[in-house]
Backbone as CSV, one residue per row, in Angstrom:
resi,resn,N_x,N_y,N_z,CA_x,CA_y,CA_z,C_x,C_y,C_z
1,UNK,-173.127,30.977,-86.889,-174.384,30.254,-87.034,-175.532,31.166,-86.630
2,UNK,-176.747,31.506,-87.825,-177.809,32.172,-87.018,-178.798,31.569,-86.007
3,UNK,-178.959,32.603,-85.394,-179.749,32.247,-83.753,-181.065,32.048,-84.085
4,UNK,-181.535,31.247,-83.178,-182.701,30.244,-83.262,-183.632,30.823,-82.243
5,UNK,-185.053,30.077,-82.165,-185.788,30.026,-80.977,-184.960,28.944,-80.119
6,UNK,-183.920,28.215,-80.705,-183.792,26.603,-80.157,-182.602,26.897,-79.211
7,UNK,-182.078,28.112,-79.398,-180.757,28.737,-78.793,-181.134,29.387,-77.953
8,UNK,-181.879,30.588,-78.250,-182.124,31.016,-76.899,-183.816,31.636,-76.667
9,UNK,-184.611,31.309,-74.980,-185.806,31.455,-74.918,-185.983,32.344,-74.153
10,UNK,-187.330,32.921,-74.932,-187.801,34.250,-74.501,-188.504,34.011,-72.751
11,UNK,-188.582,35.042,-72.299,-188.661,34.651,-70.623,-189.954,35.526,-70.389
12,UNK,-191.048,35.126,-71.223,-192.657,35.235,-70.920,-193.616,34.682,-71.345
13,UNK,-195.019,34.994,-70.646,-196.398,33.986,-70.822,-195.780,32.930,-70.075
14,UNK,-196.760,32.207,-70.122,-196.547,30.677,-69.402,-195.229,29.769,-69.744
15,UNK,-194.322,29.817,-69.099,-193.158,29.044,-69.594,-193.405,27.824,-69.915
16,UNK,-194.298,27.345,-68.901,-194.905,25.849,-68.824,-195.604,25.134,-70.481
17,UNK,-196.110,26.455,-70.733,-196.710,26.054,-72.506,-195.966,25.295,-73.234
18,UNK,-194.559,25.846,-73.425,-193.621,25.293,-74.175,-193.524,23.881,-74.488
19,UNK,-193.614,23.419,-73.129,-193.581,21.654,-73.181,-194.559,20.994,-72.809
20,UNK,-194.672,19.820,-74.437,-196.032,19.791,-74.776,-196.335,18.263,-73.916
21,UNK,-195.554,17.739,-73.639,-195.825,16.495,-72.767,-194.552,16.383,-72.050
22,UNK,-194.667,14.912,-71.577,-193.162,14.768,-70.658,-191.749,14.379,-71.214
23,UNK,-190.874,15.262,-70.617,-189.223,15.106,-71.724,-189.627,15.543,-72.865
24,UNK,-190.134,16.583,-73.064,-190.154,17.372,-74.174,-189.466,18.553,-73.769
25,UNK,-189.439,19.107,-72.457,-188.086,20.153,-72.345,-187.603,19.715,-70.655
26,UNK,-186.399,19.690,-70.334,-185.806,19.869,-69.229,-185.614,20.796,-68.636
27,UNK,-185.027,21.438,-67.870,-183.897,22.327,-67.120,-183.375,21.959,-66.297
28,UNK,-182.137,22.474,-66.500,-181.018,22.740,-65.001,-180.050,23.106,-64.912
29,UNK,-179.795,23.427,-63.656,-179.017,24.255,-62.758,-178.469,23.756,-61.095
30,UNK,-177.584,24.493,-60.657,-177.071,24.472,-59.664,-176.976,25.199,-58.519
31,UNK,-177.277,25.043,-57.134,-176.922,26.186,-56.584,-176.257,25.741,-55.163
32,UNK,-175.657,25.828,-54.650,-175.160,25.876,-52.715,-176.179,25.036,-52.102
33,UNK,-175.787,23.523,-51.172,-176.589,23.248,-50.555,-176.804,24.266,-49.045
34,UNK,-177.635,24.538,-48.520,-177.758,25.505,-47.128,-177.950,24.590,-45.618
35,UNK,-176.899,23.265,-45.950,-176.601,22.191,-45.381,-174.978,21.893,-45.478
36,UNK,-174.154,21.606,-43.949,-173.237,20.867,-43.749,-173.605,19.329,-44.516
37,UNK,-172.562,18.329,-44.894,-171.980,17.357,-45.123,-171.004,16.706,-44.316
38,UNK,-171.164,15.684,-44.108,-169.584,15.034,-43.793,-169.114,14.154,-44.485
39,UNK,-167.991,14.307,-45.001,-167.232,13.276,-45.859,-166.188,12.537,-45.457
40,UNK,-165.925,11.555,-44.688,-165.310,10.806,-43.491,-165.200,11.252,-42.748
41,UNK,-164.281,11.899,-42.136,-165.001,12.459,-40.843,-165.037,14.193,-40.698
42,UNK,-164.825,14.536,-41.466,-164.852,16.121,-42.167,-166.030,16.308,-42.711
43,UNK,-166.257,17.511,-42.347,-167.453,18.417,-42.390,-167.221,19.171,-43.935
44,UNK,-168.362,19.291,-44.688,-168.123,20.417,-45.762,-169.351,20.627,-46.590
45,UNK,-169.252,22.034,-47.411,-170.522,21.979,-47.733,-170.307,21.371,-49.333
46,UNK,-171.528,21.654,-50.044,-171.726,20.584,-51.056,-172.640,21.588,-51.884
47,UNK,-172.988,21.415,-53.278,-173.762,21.800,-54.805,-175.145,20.412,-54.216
48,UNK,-175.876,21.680,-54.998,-177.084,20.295,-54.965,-177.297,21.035,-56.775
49,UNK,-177.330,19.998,-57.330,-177.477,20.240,-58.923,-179.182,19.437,-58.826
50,UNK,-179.959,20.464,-59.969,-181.465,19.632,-60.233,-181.759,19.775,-61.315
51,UNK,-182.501,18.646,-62.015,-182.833,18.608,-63.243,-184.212,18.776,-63.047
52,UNK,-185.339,19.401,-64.099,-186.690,19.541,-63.730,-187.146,19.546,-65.175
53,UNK,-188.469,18.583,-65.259,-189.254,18.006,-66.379,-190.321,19.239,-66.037
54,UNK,-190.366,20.409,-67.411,-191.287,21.469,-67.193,-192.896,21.256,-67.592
55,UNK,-193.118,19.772,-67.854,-194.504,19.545,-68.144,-195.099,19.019,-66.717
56,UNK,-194.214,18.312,-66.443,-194.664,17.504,-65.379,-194.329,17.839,-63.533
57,UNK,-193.067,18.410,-63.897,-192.386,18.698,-62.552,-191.915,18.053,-62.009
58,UNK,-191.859,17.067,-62.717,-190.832,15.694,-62.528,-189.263,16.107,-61.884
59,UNK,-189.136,15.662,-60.742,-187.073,16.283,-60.578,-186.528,15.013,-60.121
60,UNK,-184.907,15.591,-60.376,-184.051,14.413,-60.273,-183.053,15.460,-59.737
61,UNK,-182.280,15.087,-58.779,-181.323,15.850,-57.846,-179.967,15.067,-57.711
62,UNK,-179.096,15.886,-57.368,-177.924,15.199,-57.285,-177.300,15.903,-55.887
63,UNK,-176.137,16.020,-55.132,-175.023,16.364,-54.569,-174.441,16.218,-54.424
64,UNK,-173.410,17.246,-54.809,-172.089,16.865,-55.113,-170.780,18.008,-54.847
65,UNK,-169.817,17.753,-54.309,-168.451,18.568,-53.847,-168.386,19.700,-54.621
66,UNK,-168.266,19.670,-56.435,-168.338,20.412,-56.704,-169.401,20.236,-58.295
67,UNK,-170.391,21.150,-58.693,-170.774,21.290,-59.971,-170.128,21.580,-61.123
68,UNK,-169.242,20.307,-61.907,-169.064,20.459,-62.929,-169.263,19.677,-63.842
69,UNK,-168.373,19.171,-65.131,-169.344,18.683,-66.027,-169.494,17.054,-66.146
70,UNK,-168.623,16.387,-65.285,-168.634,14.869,-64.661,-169.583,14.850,-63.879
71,UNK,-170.178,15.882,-63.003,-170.769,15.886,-62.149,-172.417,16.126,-62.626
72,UNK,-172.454,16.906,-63.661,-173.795,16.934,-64.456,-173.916,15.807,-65.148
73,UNK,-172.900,15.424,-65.881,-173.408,13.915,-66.921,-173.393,12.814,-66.043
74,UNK,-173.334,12.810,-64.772,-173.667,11.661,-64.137,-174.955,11.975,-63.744
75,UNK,-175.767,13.121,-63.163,-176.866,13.389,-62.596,-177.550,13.145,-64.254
76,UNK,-177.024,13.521,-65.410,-177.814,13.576,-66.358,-178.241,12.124,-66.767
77,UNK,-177.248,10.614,-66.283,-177.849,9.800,-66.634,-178.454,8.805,-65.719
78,UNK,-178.534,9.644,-64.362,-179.610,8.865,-63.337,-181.060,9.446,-63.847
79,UNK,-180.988,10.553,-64.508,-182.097,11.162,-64.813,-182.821,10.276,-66.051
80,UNK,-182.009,9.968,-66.870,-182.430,8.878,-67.763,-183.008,8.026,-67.440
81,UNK,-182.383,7.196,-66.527,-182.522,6.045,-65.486,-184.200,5.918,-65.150
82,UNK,-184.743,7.478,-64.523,-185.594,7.686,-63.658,-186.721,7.728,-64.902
83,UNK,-186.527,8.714,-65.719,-187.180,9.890,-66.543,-187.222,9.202,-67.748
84,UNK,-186.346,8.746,-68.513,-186.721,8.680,-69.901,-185.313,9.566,-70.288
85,UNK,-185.243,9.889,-71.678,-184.560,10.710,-72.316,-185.264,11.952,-72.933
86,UNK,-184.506,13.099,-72.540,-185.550,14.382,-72.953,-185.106,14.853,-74.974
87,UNK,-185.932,16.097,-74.870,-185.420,16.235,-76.691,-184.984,17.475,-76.307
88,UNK,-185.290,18.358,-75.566,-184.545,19.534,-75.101,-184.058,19.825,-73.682
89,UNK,-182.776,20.214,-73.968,-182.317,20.576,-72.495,-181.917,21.892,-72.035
90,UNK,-182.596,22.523,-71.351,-182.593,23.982,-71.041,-181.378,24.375,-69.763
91,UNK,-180.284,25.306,-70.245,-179.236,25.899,-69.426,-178.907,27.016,-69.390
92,UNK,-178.155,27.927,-68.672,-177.273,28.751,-68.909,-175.997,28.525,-69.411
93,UNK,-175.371,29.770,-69.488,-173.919,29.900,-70.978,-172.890,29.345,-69.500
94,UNK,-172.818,28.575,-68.492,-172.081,28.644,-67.935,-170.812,27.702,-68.416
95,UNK,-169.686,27.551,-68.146,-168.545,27.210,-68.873,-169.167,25.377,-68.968
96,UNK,-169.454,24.740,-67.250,-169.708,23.393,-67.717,-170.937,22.787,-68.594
97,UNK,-171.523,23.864,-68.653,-173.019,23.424,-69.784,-172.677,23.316,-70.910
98,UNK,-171.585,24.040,-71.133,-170.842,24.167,-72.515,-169.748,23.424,-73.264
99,UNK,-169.609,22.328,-72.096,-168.124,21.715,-71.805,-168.332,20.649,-73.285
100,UNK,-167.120,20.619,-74.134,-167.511,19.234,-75.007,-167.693,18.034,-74.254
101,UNK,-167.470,17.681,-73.189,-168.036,16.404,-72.737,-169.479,16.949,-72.390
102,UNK,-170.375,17.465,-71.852,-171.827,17.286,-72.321,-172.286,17.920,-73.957
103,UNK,-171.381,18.162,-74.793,-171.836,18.481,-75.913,-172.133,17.028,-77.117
104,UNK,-170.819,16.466,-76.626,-171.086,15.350,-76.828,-172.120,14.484,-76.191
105,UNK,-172.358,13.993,-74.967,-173.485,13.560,-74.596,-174.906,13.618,-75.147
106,UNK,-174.955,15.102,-74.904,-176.262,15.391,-75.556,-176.360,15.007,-77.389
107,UNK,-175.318,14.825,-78.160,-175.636,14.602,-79.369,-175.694,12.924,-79.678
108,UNK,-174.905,12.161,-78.420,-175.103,10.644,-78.426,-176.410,10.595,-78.241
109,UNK,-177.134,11.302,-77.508,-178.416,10.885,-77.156,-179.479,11.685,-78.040
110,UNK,-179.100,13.030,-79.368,-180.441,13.262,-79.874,-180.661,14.531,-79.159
111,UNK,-180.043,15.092,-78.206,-180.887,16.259,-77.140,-180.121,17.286,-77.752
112,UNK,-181.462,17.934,-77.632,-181.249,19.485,-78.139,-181.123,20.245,-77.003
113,UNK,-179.823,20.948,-77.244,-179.633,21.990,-76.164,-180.068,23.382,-76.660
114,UNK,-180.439,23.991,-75.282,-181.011,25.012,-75.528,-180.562,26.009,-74.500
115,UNK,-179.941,27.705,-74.915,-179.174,28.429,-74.212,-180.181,29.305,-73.730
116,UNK,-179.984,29.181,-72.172,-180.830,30.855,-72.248,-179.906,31.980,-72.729
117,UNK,-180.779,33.261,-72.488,-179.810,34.336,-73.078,-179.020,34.564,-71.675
118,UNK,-177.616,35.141,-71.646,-176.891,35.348,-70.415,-177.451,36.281,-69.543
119,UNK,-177.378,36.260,-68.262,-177.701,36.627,-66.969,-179.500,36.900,-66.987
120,UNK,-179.980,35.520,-67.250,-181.672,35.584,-67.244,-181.690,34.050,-66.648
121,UNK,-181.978,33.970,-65.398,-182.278,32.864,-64.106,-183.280,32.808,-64.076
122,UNK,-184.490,34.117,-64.990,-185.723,33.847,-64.339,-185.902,33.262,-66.385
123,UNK,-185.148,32.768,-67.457,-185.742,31.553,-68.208,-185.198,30.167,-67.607
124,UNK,-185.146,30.142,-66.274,-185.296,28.783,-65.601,-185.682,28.741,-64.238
125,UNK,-187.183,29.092,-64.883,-188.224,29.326,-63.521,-188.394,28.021,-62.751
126,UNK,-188.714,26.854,-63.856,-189.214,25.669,-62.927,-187.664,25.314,-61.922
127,UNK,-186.676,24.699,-62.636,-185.687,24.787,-61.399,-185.718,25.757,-60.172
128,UNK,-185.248,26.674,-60.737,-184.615,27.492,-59.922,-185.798,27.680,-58.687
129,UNK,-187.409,27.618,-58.932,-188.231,28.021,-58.058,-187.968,26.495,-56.725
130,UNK,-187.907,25.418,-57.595,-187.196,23.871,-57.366,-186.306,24.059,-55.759
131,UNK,-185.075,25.221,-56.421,-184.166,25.297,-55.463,-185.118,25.958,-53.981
132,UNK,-185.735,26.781,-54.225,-186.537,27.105,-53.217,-187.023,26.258,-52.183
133,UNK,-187.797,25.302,-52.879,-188.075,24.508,-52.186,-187.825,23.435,-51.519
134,UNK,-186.534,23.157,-52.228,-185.968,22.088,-51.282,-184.962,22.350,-50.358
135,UNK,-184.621,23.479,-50.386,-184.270,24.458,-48.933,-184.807,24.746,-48.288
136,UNK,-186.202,25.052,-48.589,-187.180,25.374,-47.132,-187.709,24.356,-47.072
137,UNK,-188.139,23.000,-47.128,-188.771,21.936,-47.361,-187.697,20.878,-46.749
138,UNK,-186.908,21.371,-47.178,-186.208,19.723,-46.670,-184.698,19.831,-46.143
139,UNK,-183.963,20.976,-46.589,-183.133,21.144,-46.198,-182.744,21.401,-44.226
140,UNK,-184.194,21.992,-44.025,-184.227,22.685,-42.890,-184.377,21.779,-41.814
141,UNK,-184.683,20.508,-42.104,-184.678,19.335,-41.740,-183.202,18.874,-41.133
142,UNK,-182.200,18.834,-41.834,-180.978,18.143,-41.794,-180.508,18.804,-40.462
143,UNK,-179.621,18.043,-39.705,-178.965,18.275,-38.571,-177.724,19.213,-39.247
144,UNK,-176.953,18.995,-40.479,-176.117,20.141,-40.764,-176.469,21.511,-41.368
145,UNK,-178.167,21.856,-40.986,-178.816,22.830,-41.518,-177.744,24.306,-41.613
146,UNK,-177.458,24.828,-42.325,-176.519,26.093,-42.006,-177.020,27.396,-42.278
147,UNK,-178.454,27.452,-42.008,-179.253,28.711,-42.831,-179.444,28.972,-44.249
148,UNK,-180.132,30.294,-44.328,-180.825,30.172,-45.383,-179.973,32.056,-45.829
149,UNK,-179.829,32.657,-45.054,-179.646,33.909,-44.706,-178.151,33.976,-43.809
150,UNK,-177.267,35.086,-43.925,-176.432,35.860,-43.163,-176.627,35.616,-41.627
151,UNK,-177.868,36.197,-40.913,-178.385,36.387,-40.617,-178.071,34.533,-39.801
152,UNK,-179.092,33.877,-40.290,-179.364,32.722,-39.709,-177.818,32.071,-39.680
153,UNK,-176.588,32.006,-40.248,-175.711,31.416,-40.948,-174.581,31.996,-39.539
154,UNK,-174.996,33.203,-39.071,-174.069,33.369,-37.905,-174.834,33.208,-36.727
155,UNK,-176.240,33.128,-36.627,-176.617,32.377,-35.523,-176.404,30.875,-35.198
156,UNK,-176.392,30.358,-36.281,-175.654,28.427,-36.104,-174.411,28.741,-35.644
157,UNK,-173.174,29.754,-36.127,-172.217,30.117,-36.369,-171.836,30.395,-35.012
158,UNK,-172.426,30.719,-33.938,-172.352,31.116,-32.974,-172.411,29.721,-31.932
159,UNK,-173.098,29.368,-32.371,-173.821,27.569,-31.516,-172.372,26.800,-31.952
160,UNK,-172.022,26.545,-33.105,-170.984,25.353,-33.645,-170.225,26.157,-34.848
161,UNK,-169.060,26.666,-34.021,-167.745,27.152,-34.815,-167.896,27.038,-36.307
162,UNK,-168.071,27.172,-37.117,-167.788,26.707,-38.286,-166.090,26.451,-38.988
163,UNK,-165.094,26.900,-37.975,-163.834,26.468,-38.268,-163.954,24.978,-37.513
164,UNK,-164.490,24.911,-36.780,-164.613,23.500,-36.128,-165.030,22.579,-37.104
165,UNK,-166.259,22.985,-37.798,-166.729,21.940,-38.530,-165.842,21.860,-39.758
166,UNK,-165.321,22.619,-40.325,-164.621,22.564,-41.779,-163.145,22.185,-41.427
167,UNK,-162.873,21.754,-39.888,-161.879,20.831,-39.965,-161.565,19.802,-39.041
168,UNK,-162.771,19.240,-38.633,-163.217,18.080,-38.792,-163.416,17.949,-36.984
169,UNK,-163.377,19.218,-36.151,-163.235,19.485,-34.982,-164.708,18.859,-34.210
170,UNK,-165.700,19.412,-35.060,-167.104,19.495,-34.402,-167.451,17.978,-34.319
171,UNK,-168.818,17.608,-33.577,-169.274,16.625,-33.294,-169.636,16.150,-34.384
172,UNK,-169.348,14.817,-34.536,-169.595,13.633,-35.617,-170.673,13.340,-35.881
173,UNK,-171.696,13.874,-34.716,-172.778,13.808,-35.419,-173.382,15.099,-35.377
174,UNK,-172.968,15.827,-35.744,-173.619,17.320,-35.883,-174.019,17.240,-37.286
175,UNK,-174.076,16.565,-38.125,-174.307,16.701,-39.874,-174.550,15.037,-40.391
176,UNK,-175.102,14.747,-40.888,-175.201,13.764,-42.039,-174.439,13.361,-42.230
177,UNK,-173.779,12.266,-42.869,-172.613,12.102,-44.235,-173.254,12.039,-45.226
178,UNK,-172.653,12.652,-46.289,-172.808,13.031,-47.971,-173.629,11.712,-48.214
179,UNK,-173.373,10.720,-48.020,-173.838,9.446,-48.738,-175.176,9.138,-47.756
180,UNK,-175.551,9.474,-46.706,-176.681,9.666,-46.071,-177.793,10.615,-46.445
181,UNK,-177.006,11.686,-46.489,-177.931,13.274,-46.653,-178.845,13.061,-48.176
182,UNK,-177.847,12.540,-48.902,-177.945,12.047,-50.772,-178.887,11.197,-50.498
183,UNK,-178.896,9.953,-49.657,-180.029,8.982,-49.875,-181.447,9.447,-49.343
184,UNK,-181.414,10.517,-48.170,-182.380,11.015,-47.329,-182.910,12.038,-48.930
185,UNK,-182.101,12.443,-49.591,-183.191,13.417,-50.285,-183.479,12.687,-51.240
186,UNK,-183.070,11.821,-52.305,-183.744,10.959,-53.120,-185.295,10.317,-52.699
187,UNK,-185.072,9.904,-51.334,-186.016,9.612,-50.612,-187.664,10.404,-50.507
188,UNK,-186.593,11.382,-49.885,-187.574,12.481,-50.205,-188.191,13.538,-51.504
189,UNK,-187.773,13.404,-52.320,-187.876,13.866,-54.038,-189.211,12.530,-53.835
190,UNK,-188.751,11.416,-54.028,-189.636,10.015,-54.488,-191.179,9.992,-54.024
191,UNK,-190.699,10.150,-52.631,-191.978,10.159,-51.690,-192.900,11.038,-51.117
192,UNK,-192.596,12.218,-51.201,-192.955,13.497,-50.419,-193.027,14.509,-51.536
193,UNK,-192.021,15.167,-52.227,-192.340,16.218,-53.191,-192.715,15.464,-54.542
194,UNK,-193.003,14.173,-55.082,-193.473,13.910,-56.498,-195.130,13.515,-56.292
195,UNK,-195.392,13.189,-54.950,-196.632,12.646,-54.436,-197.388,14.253,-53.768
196,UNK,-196.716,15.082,-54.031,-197.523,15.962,-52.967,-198.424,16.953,-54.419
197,UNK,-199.686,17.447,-54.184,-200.709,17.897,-55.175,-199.845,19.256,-55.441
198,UNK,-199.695,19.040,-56.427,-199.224,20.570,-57.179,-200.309,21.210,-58.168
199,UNK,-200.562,22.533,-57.315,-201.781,23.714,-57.781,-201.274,23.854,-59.118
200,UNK,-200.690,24.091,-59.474,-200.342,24.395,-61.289,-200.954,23.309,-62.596
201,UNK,-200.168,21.829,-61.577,-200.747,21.025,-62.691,-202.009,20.385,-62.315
202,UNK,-202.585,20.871,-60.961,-203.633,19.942,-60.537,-203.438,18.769,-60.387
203,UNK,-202.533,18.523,-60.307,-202.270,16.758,-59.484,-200.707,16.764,-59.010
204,UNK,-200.328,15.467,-59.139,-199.107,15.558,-58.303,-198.283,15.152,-59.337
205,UNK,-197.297,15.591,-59.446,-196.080,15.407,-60.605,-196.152,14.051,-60.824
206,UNK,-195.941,13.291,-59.767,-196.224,11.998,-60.620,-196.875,11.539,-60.785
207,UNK,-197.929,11.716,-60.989,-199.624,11.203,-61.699,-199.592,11.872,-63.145
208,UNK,-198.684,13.475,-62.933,-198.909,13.903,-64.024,-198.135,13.309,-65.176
209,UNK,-197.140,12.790,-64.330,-195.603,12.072,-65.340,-196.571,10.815,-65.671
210,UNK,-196.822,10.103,-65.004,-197.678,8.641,-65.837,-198.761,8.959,-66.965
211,UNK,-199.283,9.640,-66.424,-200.387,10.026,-67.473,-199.414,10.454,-68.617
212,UNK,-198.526,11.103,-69.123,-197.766,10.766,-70.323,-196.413,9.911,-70.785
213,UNK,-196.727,8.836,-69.824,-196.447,7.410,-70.532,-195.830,7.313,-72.036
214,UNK,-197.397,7.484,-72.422,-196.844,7.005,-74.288,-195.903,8.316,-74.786
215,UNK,-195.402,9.443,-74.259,-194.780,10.319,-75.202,-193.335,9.695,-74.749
216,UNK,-193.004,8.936,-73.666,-192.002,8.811,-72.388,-191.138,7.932,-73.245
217,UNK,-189.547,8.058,-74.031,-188.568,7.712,-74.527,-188.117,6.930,-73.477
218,UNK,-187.570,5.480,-73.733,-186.659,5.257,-72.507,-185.707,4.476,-73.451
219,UNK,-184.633,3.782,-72.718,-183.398,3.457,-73.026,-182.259,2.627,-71.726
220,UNK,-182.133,1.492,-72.627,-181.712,0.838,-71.950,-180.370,1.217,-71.079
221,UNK,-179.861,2.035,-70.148,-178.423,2.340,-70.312,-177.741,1.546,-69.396
């Protein structure tokens, strides 16, 4: 099949141009939360997967044990839930982006997928800059904070065993549980990073997301 603009995007000028209102392009990706979990009474770490609306800056977050492709098509249809339905969805060639269960998805719903070219992280600036921030922003917050750095990761490391915590040794309340930590950042996505003034778009993602309302697909799911 010949290659498209729709396959794969070039990674300059304003990325932001591209999308001309809201859910007109997505992205996402995955990376390491830089936070303990507890999952009954075991400690562990966790994927924070994010989806990001590149007009608006709209995000929708997930965490989860591990990032794969059950684990994206569920974040993909809270994102619905929240967002609307997008017409493009921006990824890397990684095996679960590729998986026929979101290939299918995306064609039940109309969405055009869209590949970056392989090993280019910086054609998924709005996420990935995303991940930034909700590691220094909010992550650093959590009582199972585990650094950000080597560096910081054996200074906790030093305070609370990390064989302790990954088997179930350490204090019960040294970390969150998964189903806590998950509600604390939804929380915080809702209230704190969609309300806070973003210099790019001159307002706050979600003023900017209402204000395109009428382009905004939704669906009953």
């Amino acid at each position: 099949m010949a290659a498209c603009w729709q396959c794969y995007l070039p990674a300059f000028g304003d990325a932001r141009e591209k999308a001309l209102y809201a859910n007109h392009y997505w992205e996402i990706d995955s990376t390491q939360l830089d936070a303990f979990g507890t999952l009954g009474e075991k400690e562990s770490t966790w994927q924070l997967i994010s989806i990001s609306d590149i007009k608006t800056a709209m995000k929708v977050v997930g965490v989860v044990k591990h990032s794969n492709a059950q684990a994206i098509s569920e974040l993909l249809y809270k994102a619905f839930n929240k967002l609307g339905i997008p017409e493009h969805i921006v990824t890397d060639n990684g095996k679960d982006y590729l998986s026929k269960h979101l290939e299918q998805l995306m064609e039940e719903w109309g969405i055009k997928h869209v590949r970056t070219a392989p090993f280019s992280g910086d054609q998924k600036p709005f996420v990935e800059r995303h991940f930034g921030t909700i590691q220094n922003s909010f992550t650093e917050l959590l009582r199972g904070f585990k650094g950000h750095s080597v560096a910081q990761f054996q200074s906790i490391k030093s305070q609370t065993s990390v064989a302790d915590r990954l088997s179930g040794k350490a204090d019960k309340q040294a970390a969150e549980s998964i189903e806590i930590l998950a509600a604390k950042l939804d929380d915080w996505m809702d209230n704190v990073y969609s309300r806070e003034f973003n210099s790019s778009l001159k307002t706050s993602p979600y003023e900017a997301f209402l204000a395109d309302e009428a382009h905004i697909k939704r669906s009953n799911i």
